[in-house]
C-alpha positions in Angstrom: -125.3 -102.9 -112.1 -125.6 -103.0 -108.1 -123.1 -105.9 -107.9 -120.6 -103.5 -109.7 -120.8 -101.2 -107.0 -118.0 -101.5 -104.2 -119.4 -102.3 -100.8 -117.7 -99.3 -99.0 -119.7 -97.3 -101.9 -123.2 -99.0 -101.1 -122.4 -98.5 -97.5 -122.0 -94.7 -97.3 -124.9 -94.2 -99.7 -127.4 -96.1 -97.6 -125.7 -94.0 -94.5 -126.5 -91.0 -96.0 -130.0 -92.1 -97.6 -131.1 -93.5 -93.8 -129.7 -90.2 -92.3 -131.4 -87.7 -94.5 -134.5 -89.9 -94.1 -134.4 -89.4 -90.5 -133.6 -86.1 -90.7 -136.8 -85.6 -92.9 -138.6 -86.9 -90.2 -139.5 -90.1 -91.7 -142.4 -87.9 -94.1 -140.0 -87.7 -97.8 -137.8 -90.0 -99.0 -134.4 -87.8 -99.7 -133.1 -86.7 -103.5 -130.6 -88.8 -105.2 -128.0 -85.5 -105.3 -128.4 -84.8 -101.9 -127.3 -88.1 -100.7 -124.4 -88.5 -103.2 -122.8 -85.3 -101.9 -123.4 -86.3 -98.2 -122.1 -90.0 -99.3 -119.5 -88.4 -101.8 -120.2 -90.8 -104.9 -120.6 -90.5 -108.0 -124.1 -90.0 -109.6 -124.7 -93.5 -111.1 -123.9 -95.7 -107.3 -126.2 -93.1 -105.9 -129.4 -94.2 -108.0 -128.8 -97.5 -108.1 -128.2 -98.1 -104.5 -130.9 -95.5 -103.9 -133.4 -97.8 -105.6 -132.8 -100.8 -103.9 -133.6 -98.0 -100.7 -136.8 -97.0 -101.5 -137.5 -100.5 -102.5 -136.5 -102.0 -98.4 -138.9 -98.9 -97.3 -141.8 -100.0 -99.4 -141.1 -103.6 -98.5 -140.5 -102.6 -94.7 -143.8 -100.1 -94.7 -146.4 -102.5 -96.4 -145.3 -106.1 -95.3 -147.0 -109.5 -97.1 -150.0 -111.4 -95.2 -148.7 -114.9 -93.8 -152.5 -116.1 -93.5 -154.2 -117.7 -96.5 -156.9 -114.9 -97.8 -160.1 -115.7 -97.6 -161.7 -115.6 -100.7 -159.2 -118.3 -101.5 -160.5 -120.5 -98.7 -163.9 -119.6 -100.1 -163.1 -121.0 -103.2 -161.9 -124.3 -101.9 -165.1 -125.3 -100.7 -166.9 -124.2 -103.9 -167.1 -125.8 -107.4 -164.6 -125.9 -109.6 -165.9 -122.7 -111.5 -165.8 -120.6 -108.8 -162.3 -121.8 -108.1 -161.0 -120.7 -111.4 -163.3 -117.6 -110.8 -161.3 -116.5 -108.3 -158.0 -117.7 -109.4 -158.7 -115.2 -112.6 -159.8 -111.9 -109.9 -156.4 -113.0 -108.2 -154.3 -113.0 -111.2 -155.6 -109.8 -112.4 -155.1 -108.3 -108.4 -151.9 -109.3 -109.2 -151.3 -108.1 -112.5 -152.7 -104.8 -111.3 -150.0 -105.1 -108.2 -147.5 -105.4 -111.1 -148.6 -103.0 -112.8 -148.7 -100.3 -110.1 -145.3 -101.7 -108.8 -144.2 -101.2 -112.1 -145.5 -97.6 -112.2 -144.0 -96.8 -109.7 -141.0 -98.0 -110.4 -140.8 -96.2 -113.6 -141.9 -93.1 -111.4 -139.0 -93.4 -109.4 -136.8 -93.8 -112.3 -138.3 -90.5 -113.9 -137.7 -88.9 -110.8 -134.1 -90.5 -110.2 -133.6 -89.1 -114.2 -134.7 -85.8 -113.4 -132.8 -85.6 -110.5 -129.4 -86.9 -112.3 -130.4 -84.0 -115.2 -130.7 -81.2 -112.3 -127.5 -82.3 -110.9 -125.9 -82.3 -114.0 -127.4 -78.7 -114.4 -125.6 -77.5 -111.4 -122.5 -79.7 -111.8 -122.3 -77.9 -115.4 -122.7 -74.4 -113.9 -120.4 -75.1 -110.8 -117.9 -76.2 -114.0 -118.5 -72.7 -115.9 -117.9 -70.5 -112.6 -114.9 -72.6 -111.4 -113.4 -71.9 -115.5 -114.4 -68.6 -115.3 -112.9 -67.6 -111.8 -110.0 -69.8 -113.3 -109.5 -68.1 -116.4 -109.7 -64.5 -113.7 -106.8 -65.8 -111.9 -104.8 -66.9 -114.9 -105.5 -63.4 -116.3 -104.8 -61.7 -112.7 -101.3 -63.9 -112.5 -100.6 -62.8 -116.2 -101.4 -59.2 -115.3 -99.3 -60.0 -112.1 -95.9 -61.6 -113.9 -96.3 -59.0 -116.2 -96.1 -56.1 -113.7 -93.4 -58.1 -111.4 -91.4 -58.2 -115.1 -91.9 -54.2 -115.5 -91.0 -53.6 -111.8 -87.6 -55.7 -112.3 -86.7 -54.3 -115.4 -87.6 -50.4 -113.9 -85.4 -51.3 -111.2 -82.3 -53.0 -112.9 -82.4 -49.8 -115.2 -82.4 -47.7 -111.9 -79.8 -49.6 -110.4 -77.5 -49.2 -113.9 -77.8 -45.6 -113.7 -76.9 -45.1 -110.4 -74.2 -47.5 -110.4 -72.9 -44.7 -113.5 -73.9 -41.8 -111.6 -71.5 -43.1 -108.4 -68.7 -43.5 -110.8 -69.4 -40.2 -112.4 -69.1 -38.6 -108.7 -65.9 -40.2 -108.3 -64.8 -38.9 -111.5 -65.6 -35.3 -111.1 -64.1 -35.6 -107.2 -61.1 -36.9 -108.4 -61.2 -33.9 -111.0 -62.2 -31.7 -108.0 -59.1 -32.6 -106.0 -57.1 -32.0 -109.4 -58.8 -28.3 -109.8 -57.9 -27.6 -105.9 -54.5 -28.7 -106.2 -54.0 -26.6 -109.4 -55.8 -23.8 -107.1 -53.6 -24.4 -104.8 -50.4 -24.3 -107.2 -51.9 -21.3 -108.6 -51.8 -19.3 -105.3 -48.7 -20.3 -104.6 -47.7 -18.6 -108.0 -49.6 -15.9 -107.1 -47.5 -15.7 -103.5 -44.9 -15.8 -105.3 -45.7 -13.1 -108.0 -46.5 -10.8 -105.4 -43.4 -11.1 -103.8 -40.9 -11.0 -106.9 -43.1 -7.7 -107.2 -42.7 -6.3 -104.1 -38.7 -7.1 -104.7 -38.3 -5.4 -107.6 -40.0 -2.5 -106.3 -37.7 -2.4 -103.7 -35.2 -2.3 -106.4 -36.9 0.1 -108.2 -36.9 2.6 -105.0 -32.9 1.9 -104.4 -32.5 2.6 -107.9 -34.7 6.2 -107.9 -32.9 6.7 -105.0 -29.4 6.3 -106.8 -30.1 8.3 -109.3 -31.7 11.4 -106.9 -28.0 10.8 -105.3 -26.4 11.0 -108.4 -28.1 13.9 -109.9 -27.0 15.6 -106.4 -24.2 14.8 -106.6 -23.7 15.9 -110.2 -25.2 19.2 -109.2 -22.9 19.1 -106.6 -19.6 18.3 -109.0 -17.5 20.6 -111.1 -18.1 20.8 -114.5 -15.5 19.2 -115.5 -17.2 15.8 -113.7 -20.3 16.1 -116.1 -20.1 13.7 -118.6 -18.9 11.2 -115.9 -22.2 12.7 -114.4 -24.4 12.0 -117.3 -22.4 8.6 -118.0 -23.7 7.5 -114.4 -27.0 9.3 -115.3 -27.0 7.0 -118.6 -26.6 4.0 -116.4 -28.8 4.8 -113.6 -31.5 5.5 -116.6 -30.9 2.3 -118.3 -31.1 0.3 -114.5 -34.0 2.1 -113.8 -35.7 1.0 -117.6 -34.8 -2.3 -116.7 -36.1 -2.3 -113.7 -39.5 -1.1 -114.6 -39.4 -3.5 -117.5 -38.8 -6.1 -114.8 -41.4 -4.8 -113.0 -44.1 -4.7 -115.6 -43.1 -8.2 -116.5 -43.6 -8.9 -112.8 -47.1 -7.3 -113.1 -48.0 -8.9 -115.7 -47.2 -12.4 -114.1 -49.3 -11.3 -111.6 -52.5 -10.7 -113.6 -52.2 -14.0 -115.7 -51.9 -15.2 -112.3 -54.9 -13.7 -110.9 -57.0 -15.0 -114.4 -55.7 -18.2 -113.6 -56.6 -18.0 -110.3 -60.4 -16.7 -110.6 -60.4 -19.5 -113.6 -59.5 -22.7 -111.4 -62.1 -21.4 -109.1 -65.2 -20.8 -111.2 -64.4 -24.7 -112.5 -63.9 -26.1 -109.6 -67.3 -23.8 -108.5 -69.2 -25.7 -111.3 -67.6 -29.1 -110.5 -68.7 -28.6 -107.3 -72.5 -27.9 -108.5 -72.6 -31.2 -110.4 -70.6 -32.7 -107.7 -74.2 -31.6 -105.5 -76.0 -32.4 -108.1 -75.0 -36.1 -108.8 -75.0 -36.5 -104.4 -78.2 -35.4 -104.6 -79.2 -38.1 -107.6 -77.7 -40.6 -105.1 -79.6 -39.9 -102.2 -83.2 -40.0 -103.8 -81.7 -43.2 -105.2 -80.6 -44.5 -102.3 -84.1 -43.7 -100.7 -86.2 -45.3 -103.7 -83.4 -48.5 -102.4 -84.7 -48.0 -98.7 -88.6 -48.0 -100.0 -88.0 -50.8 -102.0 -86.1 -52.6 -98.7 -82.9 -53.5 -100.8 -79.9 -52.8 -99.7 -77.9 -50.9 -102.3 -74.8 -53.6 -102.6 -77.4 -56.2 -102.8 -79.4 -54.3 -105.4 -76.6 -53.6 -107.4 -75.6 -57.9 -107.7 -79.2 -58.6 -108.5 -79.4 -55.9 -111.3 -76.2 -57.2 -112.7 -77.8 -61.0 -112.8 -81.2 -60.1 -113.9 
């Protein structure tokens, strides 16, 4: 398995195992997870190049004899027995050597196997709070969209309406201007009534005045001049009854004038209160616009695309 490893890999793990060890002060040997973060590996290149570690401390802490041992020097100057005596006592040293090499061997590998399970512990539960804090920010940008989406649609359907309140204000000013100039027109009428009025009157005073100068005068006359008296009479009464028919015509002009007049004004008084109502309408619009920072032309292009 070690030759598997790449060297860079077995480089930075024995880095980070010397490095820990002398941070430790030399007294514990470091855990398999803490060198594979430091090193950056994956868990499997950590133990394994771990092992051979521990392995170079052993070897470097409790170095072999280079002298023959003496009870083997012993035995070469005794019989043969003895010999094989202590050839057996060496043998078993050594399969006790084994043996505690092996047990600690398997020792290390039931530490190296509890340290891979804890770190698979914690990997697992770093992996459940980085899927739950993703599954909260897929939920929060859900929540988000969904709220930018409300927020666009709100504001297209503000934008529609004011884009038909503006043309209803230019429909009811143009109406307004229409209602003025028929206000206008209307006093002009009524100028004009008044003064057809005031003409006839004065034709109406000539004419009283005629026939006082005629009734004087047919006092005044013999009585052989009366019935060219009342014929004149006659004709001044029948002037003067058309006159005052002319002049109640007249007056009567005047008063459809005057309903006319009072008329144009109380619709062009309510005109003007939806007029104030619908500039009104545009100005909180237009501040919602300034809140918002979007300029109203602008505003009105994206409503139209969106």
């Amino acid at each position: 398995m070690s030759t598997a490893i790449p060297a860079d890999v077995r480089d930075r793990v024995l880095q980070a195992a010397q490095e820990l060890y002398e941070q430790n002060g030399r007294e514990a040997m470091p855990t398999v997870d803490a060198v594979r973060r430091q090193a950056r590996v994956d868990m499997n290149a950590a133990s394994v190049v771990m092992r051979e570690w521990r392995r170079a401390q052993r070897a470097q802490s409790a170095p072999l004899a280079v002298t023959v041992p003496e009870a083997v020097t012993q035995a070469h100057s005794t019989a043969l027995v003895v010999l094989w005596q202590t050839a057996q006592q060496l043998a078993n040293e050594s399969l006790r050597a084994a043996q505690a090499a092996w047990e600690t061997e398997r020792s290390e590998a039931e530490h190296d196997r509890q340290e891979i399970a804890d770190a698979y512990e914690r990997q697992a539960r770093e992996r459940e709070q980085a899927q739950a804090l993703l599954e909260t920010a897929e939920r929060t940008h859900q929540e988000a969209a969904q709220t930018l989406a409300e927020v666009r649609a709100a504001l297209a359907e503000t934008l529609t309406r004011a884009e038909r309140a503006e043309a209803r204000a230019l429909e009811i000013e143009h109406r307004a201007e229409d209602l003025r100039a028929e206000l206008d027109r209307a006093h002009q009428d009524h100028a004009r009534a008044r003064t057809e009025t005031a003409s006839l009157a004065g034709e109406l005073r000539q004419s009283q005045e005629a026939v006082a100068a005629l009734r004087a005068q047919r006092d005044m006359t013999e009585a052989g001049k009366t019935q060219e008296a009342e014929r004149l009479a006659q004709a001044a009464r029948l002037e003067r009854d058309q006159l005052l028919g002319e002049l109640v015509a007249a007056r009567a002009a005047t008063a459809k004038a005057q309903e006319d007049t009072a008329e144009a004004r109380e619709r062009a008084a309510g005109l003007a209160g939806k007029l104030e109502s619908e500039q009104a309408h545009g100005a909180a619009l237009a501040a919602l616009l300034a809140r918002l920072k979007i300029p109203a032309g602008r505003a009105s292009g994206d409503g139209e695309h969106s």
